[in-house]
C-alpha positions, 0 to 999 in steps of 0.5 A: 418917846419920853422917859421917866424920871425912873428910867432916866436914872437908871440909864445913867447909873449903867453909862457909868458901870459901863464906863469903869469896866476895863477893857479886855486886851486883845488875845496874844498881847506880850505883858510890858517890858520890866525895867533894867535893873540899875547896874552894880559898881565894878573893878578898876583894871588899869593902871593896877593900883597903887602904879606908877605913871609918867606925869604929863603922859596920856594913860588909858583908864580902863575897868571891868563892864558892868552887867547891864550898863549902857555907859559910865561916869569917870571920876578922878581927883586928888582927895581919896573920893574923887567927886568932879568928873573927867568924863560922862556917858563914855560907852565903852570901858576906858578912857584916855586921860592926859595926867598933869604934868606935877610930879610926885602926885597922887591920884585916885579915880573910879567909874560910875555904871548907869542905864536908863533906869538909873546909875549904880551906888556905892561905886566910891568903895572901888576907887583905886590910885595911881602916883604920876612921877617924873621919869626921865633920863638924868643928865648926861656927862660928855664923853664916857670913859668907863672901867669895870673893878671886879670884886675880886682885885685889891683897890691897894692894886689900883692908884687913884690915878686909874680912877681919875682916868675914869668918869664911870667906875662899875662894881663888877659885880652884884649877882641875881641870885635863885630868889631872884633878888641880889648877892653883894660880892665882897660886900665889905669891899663896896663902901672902900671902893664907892669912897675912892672913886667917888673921891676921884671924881668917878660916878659909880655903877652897880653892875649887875650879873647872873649868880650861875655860871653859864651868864643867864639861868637867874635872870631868865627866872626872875625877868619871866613874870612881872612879879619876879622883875618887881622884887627884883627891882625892889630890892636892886633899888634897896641896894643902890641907895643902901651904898649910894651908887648913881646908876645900874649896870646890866650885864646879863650874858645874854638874853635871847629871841630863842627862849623868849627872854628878849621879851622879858629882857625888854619889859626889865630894861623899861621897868628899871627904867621907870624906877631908876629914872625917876626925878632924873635921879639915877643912871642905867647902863647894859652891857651887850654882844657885839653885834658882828653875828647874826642871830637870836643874842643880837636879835634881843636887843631890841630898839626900845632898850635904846631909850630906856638906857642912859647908854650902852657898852658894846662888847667889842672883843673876845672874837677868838677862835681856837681853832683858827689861828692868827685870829685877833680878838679885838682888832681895830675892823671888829670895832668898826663893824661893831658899830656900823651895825649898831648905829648904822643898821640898828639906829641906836644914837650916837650919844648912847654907843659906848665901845668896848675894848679889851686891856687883856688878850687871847691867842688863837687857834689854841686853848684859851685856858690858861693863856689868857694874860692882862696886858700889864703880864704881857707887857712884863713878857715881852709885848710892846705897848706899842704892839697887838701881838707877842709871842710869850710863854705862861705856865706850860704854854710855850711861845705862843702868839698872844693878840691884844690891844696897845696904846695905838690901837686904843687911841684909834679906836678912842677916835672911832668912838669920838666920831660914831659914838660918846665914849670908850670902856675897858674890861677891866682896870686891874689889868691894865698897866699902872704906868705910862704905858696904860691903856687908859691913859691913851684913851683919855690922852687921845680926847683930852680928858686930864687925869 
């Protein structure tokens, strides 16, 4: 059949409405998907800002997930907006970076969130700095031959000679206070001191002990929080460049894994660490038990104080009994178990033992209050310097047998020192004898050290 023109036109104007209708989806069809929302910028977590890191170390970048990210750009650089990149489409939320090794750097770094719909903006308002520095141990200075000086004696008492015998001279001491930042003991004694034994050729260490009487309460109270240990810090810091020390000496007595200060212990030794040794510039020294008896006091020592310190003084005396008698407090055996666990059974190097010994003495099986004598009295008693015990009298104790160390006794354990460790210290240099029946003199006598 053939169509008229008419009907010819109006077949194709109904092919063409026909062709524009939409079709009609099919019943239960879900709607598209949205698009996820670009993510937001987030905050920087470590290091915290404004932190100190070990230049040519490897530290771990880390921050907050963002909402909706699927990875991150990291950016870092030495301008305050970072714009190369160290890493793209990192999918969890931190990164390993190797600082340079350039000391003294700043650097600055943030994070940019992103999706398949796109990356955040804005992010620069959250960069954050970190300074790499140079942390590493100064130099050490051979065989040690420390002498504790109490605030409390007289320099005019102690002849220059005593602090030549030594090639470290400890401020005995600064004390933690309840603000937790640092007491000055004598403080117009401090510039005397620090000029003659620097004048002598002595390094100088502020020793540092807890304000209260029982050894412990201030610095179990400022090392419990990082805060409390950075004011601390701060102001230990102030003070060893305020009177020019060259190192730190931590005595606190004692920290234990009972109450959890040897974790804190632990977290203030690296923390002086990384402040004292920066550019290699000052020294850190502990004073710690003895190590004869087990339990909770040695057991806070851990082996990671070992190379945060430059070296350690062991307190190899004051085993007394009194109760017990013929008991020595500091005998040549004490010593040499001191340091088989120390170095044999703990590790702790060589290089940083240094042994203590006592230039006091005590009795045994007695009262130790008023019967303690420096070795200068007890020789002006009676005792022999050659001797490690005497009978004497002082006060209203008469005749009682005291037990302390003379020059023999010292030269031996100079060479147990020599053999299984770097040096000799002795508690303290007033009570030593200013003549030649010093025990100083016997120490650096017996490795040669001239005076």
């Amino acid at each position: 059949m053939k169509l008229t023109p008419l009907a010819c036109r109006l077949l194709f104007i109904l092919l063409i409405i026909n062709g524009c209708k939409k079709e009609t989806p099919p019943p239960n069809t879900p709607p598209p998907p949205t698009p996820n929302p670009v993510p937001s910028c987030i905050s920087n977590s470590t290091p915290a800002a404004a932190s100190i890191v070990n230049a040519g170390a490897t530290v771990t970048l880390s921050w907050t997930a963002a909402t909706n990210a699927t990875s991150y750009d990291v950016y870092l650089g030495t301008t305050s907006t970072p714009t190369a990149t160290i890493a793209t489409n990192v999918s969890g939320t931190s990164f390993s970076y190797t600082v340079p090794a350039t000391a003294n750097a700043v650097y600055y770094w943030y994070v940019l969130p992103k999706n398949s719909t796109g990356t955040a903006t804005g992010c620069t308002g959250s960069v954050t700095s970190f300074t790499a520095v140079s942390i590493q141990t100064p130099a050490p200075f051979g065989f040690y031959v420390v002498g504790y000086f109490p605030s409390y004696r007289s320099l005019a008492d102690i002849p220059d000679v005593k602090f030549r015998m030594c090639n470290v001279v400890n401020y005995a001491f600064f004390g933690v206070n309840a603000g937790g930042t640092l007491t000055v003991n004598n403080p117009t004694l401090v510039p005397q001191f620090i000029t003659k034994a620097k004048t002598n050729n002595a390094k100088i260490f502020m020793s540092i002990n807890d304000g209260t009487g029982d050894g412990k309460t201030n610095f179990k109270s400022m090392a419990a929080t990082a805060a409390g240990r950075n004011v601390f810090i701060k102001d230990v810091m102030a003070k060893v460049v305020q009177y020019g020390f060259d190192g730190v000496d931590v005595d606190w007595e004692f920290p234990t894994t009972s109450d959890g200060t040897d974790v804190t212990f632990t977290a203030l030794m690296k923390e002086l660490s990384d402040s004292l040794h920066r550019d290699a510039k000052y020294y850190l020294t502990a004073a710690i038990t003895a190590g004869k008896y087990a339990g909770g006091i040695r057991d806070a020592v851990k082996a990671e104080v070992f190379g945060y310190t430059d070296f350690l003084n062991v307190m190899a005396y004051d085993d007394f009994n009194t109760t017990v008698p013929y008991k020595h407090h500091s005998d040549l055996a004490l010593a040499q178990t001191c340091i088989n666990y120390w170095r044999n059974t703990r590790g702790m190097p060589k290089e940083k033992l240094v042994l203590g010994f006592p230039a006091y003495g005590r009795p045994s099986g007695i009262t130790q209050s008023g019967t303690i004598l420096a070795y200068k009295d007890i020789l002006a008693k009676g005792g022999s310097p050659l001797s490690d015990s005497a009978i004497v009298t002082n006060g209203s104790f008469t005749n009682y047998t005291i037990y302390y160390n003379g020059q023999p006794t010292v030269k031996l354990k100079t060479k147990l020192a020599q053999a299984q460790g770097n040096g000799v210290m002795m508690w303290e240099k007033w009570h030593d004898a200013m003549d030649g029946n010093s025990l100083l003199k016997a120490a650096c006598d017996t490795i040669g050290r001239g005076y």
